[in-house]
Each structure stands twice: as C-alpha cells, then as structure tokens.
PADOMI-417419 format. One record per atom (N, C-alpha, C): residue in three letters; atom name; residue number from 1; x, y, z. Coordinates in pm, whole numbers. Example, Ala and Ser with C-alpha at 12.3 -4.5 7.8 and 13.67 -1.06 7.14 Angstrom:
BEGIN
residuo=ala atomo=N num=1 px=1319 py=-569 pz=780
residuo=ala atomo=CA num=1 px=1230 py=-450 pz=780
residuo=ala atomo=C num=1 px=1320 py=-330 pz=780
residuo=ser atomo=N num=2 px=1285 py=-225 pz=708
residuo=ser atomo=CA num=2 px=1367 py=-106 pz=714
residuo=ser atomo=C num=2 px=1290 py=3 pz=787
END
This chain:
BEGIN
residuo=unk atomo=N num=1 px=83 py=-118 pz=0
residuo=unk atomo=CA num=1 px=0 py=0 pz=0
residuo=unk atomo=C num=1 px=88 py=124 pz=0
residuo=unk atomo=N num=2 px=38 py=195 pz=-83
residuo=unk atomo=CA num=2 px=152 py=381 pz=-67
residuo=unk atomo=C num=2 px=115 py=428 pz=68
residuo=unk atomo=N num=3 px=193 py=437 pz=104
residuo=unk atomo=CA num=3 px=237 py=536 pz=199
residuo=unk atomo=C num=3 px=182 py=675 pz=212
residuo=unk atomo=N num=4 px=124 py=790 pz=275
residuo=unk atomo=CA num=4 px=127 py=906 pz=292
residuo=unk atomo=C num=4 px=220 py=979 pz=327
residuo=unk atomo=N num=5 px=256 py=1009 pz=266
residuo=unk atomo=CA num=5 px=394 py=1149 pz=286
residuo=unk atomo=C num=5 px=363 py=1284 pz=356
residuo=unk atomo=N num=6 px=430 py=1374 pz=390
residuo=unk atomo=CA num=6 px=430 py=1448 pz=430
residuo=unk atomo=C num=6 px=382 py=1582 pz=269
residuo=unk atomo=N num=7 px=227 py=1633 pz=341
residuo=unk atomo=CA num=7 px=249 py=1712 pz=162
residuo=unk atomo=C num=7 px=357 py=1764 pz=144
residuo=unk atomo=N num=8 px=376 py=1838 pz=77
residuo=unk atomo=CA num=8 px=439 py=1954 pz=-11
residuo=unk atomo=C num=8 px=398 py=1999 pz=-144
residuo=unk atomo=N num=9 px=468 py=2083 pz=-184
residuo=unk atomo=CA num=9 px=433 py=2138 pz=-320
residuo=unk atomo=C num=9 px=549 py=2130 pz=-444
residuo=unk atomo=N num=10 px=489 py=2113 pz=-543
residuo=unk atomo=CA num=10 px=600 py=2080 pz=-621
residuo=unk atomo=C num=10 px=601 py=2216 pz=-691
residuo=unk atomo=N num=11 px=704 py=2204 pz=-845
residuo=unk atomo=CA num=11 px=759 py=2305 pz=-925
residuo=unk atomo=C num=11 px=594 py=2338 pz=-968
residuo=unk atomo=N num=12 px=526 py=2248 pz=-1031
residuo=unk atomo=CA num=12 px=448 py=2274 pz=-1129
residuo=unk atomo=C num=12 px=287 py=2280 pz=-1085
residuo=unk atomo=N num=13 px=275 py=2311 pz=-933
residuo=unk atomo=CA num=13 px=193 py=2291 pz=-829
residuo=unk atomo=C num=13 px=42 py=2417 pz=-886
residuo=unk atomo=N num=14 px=78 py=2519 pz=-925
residuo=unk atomo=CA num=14 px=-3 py=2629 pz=-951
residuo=unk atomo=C num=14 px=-34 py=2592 pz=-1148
residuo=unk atomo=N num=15 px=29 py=2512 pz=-1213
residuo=unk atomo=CA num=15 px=-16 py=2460 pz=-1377
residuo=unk atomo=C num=15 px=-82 py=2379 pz=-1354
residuo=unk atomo=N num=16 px=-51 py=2259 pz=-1277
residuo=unk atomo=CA num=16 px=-126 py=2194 pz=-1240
residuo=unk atomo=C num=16 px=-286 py=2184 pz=-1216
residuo=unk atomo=N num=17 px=-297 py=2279 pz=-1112
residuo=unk atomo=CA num=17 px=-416 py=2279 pz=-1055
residuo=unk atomo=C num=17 px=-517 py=2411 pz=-1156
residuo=unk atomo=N num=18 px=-402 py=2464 pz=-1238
residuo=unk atomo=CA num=18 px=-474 py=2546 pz=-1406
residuo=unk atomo=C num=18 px=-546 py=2426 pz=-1464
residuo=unk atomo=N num=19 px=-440 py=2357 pz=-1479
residuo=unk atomo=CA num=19 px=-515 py=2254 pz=-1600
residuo=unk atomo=C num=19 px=-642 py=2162 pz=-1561
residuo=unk atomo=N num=20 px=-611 py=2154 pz=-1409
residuo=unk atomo=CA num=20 px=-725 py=2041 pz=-1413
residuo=unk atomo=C num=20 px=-857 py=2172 pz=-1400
residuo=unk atomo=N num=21 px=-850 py=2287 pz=-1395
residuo=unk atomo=CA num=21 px=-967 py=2357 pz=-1362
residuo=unk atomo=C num=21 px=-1032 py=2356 pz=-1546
residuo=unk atomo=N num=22 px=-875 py=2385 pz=-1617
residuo=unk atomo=CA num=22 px=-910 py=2383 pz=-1764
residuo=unk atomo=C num=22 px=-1039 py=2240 pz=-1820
residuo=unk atomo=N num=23 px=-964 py=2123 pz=-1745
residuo=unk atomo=CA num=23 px=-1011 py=1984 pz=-1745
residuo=unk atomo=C num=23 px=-1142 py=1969 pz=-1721
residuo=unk atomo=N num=24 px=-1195 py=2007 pz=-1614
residuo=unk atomo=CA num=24 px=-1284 py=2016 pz=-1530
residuo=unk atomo=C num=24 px=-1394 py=2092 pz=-1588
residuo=unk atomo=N num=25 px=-1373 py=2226 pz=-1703
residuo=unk atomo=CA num=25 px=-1433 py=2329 pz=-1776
residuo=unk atomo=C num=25 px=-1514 py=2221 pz=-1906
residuo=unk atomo=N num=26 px=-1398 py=2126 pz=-1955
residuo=unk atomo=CA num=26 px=-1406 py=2048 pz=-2032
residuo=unk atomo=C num=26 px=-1524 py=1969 pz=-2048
residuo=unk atomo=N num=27 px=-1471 py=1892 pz=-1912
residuo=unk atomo=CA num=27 px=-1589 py=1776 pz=-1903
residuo=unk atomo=C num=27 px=-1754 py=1825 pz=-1898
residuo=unk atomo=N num=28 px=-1743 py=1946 pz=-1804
residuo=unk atomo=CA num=28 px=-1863 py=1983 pz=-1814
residuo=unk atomo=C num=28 px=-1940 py=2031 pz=-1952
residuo=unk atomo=N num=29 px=-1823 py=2083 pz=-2035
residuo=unk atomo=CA num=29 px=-1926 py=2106 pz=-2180
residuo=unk atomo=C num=29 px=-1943 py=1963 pz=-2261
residuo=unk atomo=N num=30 px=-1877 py=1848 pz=-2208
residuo=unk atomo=CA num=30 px=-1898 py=1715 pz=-2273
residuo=unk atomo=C num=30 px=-2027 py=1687 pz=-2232
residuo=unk atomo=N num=31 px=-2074 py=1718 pz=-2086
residuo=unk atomo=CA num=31 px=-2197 py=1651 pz=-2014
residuo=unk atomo=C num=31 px=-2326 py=1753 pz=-2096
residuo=unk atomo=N num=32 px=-2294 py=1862 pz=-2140
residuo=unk atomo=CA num=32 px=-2391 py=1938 pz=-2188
residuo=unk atomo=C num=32 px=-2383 py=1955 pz=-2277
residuo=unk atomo=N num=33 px=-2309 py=1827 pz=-2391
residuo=unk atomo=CA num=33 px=-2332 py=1779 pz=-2558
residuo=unk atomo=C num=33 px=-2416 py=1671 pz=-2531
residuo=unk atomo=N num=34 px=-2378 py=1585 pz=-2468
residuo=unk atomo=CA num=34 px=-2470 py=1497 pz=-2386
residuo=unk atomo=C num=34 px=-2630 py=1515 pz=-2379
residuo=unk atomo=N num=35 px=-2604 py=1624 pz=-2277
residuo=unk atomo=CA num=35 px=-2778 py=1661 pz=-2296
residuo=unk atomo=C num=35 px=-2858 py=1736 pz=-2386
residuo=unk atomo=N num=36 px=-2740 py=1768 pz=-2489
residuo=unk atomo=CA num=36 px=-2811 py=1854 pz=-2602
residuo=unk atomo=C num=36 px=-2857 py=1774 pz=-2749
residuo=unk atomo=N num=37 px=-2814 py=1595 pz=-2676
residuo=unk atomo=CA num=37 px=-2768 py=1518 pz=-2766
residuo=unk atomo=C num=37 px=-2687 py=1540 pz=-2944
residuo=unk atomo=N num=38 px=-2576 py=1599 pz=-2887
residuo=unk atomo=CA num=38 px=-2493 py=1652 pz=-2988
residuo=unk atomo=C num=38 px=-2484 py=1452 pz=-3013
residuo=unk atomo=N num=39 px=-2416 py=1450 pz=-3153
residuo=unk atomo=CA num=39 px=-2399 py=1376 pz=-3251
residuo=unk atomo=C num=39 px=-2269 py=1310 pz=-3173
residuo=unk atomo=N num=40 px=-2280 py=1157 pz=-3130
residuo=unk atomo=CA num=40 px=-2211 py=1125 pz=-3075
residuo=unk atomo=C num=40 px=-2053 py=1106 pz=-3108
residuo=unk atomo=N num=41 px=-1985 py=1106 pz=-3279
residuo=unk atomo=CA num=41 px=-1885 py=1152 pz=-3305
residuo=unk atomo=C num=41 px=-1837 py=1235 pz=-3263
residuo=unk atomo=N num=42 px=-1909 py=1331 pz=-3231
residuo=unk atomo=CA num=42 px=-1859 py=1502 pz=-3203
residuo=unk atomo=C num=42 px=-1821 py=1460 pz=-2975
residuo=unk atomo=N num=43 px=-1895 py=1401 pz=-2963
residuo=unk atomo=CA num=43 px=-1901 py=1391 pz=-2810
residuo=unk atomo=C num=43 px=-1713 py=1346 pz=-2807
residuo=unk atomo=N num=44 px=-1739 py=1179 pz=-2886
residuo=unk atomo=CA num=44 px=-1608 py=1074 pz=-2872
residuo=unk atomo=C num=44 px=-1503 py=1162 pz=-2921
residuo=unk atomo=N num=45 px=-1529 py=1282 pz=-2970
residuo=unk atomo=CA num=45 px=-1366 py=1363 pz=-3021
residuo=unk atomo=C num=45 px=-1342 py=1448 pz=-2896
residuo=unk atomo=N num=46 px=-1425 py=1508 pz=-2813
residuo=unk atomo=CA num=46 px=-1415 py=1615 pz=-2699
residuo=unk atomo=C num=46 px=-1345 py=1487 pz=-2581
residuo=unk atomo=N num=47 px=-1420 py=1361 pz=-2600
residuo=unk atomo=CA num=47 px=-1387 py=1264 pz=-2496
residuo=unk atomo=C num=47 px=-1219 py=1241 pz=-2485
residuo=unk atomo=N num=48 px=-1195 py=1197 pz=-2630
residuo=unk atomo=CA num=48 px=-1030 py=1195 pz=-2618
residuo=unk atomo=C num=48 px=-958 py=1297 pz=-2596
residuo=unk atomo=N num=49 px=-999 py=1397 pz=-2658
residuo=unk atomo=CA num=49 px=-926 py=1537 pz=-2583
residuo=unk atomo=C num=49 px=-890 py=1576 pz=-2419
residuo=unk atomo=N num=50 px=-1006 py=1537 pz=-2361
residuo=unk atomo=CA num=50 px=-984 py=1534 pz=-2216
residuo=unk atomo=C num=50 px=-945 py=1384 pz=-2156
residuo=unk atomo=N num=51 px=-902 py=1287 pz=-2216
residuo=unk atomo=CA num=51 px=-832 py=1144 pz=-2198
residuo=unk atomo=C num=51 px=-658 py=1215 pz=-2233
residuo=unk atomo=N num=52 px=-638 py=1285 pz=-2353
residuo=unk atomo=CA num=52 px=-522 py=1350 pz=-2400
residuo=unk atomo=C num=52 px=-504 py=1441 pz=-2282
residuo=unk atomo=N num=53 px=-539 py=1559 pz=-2252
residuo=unk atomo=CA num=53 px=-501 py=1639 pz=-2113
residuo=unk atomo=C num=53 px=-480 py=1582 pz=-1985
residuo=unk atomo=N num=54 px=-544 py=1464 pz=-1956
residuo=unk atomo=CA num=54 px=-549 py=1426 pz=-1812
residuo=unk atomo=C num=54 px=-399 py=1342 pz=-1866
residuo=unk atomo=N num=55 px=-358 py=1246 pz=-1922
residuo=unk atomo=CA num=55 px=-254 py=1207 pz=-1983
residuo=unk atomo=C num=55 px=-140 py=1284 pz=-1974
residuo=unk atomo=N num=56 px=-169 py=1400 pz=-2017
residuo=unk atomo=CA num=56 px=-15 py=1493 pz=-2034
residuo=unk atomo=C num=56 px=-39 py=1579 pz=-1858
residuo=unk atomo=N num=57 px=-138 py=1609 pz=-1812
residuo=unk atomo=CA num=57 px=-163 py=1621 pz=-1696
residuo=unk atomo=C num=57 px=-48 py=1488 pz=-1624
residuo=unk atomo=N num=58 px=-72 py=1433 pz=-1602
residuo=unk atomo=CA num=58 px=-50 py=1290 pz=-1522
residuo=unk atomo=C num=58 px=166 py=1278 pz=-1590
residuo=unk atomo=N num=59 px=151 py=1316 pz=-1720
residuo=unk atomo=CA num=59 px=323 py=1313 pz=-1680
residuo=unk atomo=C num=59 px=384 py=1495 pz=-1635
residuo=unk atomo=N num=60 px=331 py=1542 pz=-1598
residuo=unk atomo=CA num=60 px=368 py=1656 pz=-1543
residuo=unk atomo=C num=60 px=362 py=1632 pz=-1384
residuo=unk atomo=N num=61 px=303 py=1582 pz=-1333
residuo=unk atomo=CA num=61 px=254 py=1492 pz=-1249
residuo=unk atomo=C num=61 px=386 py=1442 pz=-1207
residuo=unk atomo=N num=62 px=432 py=1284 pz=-1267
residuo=unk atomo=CA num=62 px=505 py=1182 pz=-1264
residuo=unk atomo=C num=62 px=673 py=1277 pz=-1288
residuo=unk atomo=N num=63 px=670 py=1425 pz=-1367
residuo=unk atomo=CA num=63 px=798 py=1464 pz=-1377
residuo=unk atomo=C num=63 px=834 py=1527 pz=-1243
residuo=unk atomo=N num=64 px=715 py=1579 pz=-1197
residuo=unk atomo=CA num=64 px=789 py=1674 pz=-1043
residuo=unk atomo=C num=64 px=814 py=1579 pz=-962
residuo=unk atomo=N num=65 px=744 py=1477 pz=-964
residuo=unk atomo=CA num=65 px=770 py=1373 pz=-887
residuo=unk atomo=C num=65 px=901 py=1298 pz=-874
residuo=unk atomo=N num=66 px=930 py=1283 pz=-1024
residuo=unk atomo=CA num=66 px=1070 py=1252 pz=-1006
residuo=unk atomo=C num=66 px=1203 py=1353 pz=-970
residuo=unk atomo=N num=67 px=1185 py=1469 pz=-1000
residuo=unk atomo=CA num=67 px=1270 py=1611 pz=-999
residuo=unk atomo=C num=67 px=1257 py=1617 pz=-856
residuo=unk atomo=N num=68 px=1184 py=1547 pz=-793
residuo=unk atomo=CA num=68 px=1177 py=1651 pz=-606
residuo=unk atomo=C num=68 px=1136 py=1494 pz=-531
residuo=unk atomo=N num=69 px=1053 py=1430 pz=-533
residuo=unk atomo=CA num=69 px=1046 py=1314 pz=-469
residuo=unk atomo=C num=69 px=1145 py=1196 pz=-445
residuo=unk atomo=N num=70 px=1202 py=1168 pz=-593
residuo=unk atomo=CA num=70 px=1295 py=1061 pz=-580
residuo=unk atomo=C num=70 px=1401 py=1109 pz=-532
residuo=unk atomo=N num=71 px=1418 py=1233 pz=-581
residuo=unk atomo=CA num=71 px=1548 py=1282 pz=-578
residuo=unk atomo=C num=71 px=1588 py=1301 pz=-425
residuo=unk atomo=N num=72 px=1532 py=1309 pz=-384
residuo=unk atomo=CA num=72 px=1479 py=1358 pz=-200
residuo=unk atomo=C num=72 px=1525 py=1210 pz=-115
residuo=unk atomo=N num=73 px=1479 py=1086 pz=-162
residuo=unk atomo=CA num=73 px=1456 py=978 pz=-158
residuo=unk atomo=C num=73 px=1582 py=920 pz=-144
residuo=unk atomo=N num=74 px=1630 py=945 pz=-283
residuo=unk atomo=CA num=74 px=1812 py=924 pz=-241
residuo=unk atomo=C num=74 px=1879 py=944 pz=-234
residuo=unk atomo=N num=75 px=1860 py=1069 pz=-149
residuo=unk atomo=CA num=75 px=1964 py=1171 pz=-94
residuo=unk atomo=C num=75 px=1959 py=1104 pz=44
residuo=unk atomo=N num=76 px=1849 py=1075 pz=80
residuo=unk atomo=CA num=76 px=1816 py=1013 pz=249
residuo=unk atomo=C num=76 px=1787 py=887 pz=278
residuo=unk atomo=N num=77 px=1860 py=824 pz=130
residuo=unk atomo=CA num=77 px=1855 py=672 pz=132
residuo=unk atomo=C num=77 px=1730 py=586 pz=163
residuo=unk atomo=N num=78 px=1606 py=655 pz=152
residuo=unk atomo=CA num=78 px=1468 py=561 pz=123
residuo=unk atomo=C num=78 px=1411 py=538 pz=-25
residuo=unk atomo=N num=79 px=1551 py=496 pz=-86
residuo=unk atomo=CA num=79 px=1488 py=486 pz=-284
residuo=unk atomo=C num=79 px=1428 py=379 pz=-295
residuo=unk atomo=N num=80 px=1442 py=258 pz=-241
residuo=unk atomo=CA num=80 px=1356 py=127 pz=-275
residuo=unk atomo=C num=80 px=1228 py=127 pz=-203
residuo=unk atomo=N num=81 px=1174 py=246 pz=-67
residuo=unk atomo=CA num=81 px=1071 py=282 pz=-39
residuo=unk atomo=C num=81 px=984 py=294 pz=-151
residuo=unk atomo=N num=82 px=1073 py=454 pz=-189
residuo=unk atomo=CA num=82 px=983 py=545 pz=-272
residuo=unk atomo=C num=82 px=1001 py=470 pz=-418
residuo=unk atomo=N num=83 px=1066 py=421 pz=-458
residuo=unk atomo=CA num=83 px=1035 py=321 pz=-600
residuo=unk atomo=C num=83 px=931 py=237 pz=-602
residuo=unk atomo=N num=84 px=945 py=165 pz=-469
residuo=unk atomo=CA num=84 px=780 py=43 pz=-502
residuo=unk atomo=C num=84 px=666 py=115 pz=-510
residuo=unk atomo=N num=85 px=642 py=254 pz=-440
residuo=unk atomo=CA num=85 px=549 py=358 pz=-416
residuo=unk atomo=C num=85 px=528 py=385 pz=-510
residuo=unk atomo=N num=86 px=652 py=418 pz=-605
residuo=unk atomo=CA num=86 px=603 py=474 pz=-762
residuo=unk atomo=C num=86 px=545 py=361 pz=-846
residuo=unk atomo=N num=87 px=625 py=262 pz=-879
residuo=unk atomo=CA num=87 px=600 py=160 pz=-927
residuo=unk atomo=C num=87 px=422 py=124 pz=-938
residuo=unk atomo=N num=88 px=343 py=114 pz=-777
residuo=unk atomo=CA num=88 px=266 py=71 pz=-758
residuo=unk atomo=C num=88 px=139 py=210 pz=-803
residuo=unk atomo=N num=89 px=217 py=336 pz=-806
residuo=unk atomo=CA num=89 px=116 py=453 pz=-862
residuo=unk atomo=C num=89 px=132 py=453 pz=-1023
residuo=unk atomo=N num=90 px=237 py=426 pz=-1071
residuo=unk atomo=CA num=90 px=239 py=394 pz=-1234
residuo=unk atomo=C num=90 px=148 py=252 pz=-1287
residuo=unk atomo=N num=91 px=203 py=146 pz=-1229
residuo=unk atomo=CA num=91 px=96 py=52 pz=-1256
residuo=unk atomo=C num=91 px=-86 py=109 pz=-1249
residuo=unk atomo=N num=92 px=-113 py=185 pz=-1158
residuo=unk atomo=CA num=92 px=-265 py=214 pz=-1114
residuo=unk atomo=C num=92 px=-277 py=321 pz=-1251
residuo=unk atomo=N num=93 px=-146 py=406 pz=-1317
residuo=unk atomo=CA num=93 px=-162 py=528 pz=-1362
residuo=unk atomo=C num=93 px=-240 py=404 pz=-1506
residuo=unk atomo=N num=94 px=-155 py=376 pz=-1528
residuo=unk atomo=CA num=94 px=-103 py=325 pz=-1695
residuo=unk atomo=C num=94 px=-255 py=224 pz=-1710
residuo=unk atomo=N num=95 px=-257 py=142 pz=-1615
residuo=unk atomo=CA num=95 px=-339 py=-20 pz=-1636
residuo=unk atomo=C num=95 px=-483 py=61 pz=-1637
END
C-alpha cells in the first residue's frame, strides 16, 4: 500500500491545478453535448481530448515527482521505499 507522505508542493503545483480547472471546464461542456444530444462523433472527439489532457496532466505529475520526490529519496537513502510507491502509482496510472 503507498504510503502518505508528508504534503508539499511541487515546481508545477499552480499549472497543475490550471489545468485540471481547464479539465474540469471540459468535461462539463462534454456533459452538456450529452444533454443537447450533440452527434455522438462530435461527443467521442471532446472525450479523447480530455483522456489526451489528463494524460499529459498525469506526466507533469510523474515529472515533479521525479525532480523533487525521488530525488529527496536518495539523498536520504529511502529509494527502494519510494520506487515500489512509484511503481505501484504507475501501474494504477497506466493499467
């Protein structure tokens, strides 16, 4: 099971939380093609678009993580901690 860490904030902490508001703007005009029953081609192209953002979301994500987490990790000699930790959040990311 991952562990809870101590928060913090990373480099990309304030883009981040842009994009998912961007994300979030998204989905809601998907739910209200939905109810406007827009032409479901047109829905499945908005759908991958926000599958594409949460994606590039998620390695912006996985980069601060490595730039400040690991790096942190084995400086203070807990890398095979924080590796199975990752390991087990990439498997959940990817599968």
């Amino acid at each position: 099971m991952i562990e809870q860490k101590t928060p913090h904030q990373h480099k990309n902490h304030v883009a981040v939380l842009n994009r998912l508001a961007r994300i979030e703007g998204h989905v809601r005009g998907i739910k209200r093609m939905v109810e406007e029953d827009t032409p479901c081609p047109d829905v499945l192209v908005q759908v991958a678009a926000v599958r594409s953002a949460l994606n590039k979301l998620g390695q912006i994500i996985l980069e601060d993580h490595l730039r400040s987490c690991m790096v942190k990790a084995v400086s203070e000699g807990n890398f095979e901690d924080s590796m199975r930790d990752l390991k087990i959040s990439l498997d959940r990311f990817i599968g």
